[in-house]
C-alpha positions in Angstrom: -12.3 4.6 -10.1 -8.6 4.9 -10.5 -5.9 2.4 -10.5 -3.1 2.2 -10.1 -0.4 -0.7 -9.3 3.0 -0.1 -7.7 5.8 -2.9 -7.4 8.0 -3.1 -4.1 11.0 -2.5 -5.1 13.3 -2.1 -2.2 15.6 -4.7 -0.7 13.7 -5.2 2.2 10.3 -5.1 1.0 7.9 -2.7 2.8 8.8 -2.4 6.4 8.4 0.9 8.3 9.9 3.4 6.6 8.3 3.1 3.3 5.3 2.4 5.1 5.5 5.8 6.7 6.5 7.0 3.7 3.7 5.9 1.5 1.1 6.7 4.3 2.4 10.7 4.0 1.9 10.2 0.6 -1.4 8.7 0.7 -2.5 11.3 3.2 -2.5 14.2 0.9 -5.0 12.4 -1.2 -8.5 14.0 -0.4 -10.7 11.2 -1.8 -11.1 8.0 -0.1 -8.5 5.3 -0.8 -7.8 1.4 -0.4 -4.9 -0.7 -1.2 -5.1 -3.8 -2.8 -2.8 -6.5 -2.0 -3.8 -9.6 -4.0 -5.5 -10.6 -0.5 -9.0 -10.8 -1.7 -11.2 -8.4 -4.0 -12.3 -6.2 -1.4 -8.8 -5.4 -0.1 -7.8 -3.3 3.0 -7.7 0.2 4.1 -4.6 1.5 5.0 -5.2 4.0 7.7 -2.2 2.9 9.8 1.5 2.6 9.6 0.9 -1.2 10.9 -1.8 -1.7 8.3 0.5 -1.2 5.4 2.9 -3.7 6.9 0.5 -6.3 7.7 0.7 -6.7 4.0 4.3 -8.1 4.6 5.0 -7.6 0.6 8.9 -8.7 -0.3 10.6 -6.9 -3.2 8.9 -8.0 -6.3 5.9 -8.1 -4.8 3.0 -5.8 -6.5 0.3 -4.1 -4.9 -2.8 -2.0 -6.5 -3.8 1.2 -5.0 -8.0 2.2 -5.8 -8.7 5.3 -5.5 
């Protein structure tokens, strides 16, 4: 298992551009995938543009990808 934890960073926080964005990225990846958002220990799977910004993170915010 790799981890690996990203902070928000933009002014905005992570609306749908960097959502877009980090799904492109996250698409390339050939093994399976979740992102943890402090939510709980299971976290969520991101398959979806709206997924990743359900997690309404603000700038500052941190959130763990597991891969």
């Amino acid at each position: 298992m790799l981890k690996l934890e990203l902070e928000v960073t933009g002014k905005y926080g992570i609306h749908t551009r960097p959502s877009a964005h980090l799904l492109n990225i996250l698409s390339t990846v050939k093994s399976k995938f979740r992102v943890d958002a402090y939510i709980d220990e299971n976290g969520v799977h991101c398959n979806a543009i709206l997924d990743i910004m359900a997690l309404a993170k603000e700038q500052g915010s941190h959130i763990n990808l597991v891969f």
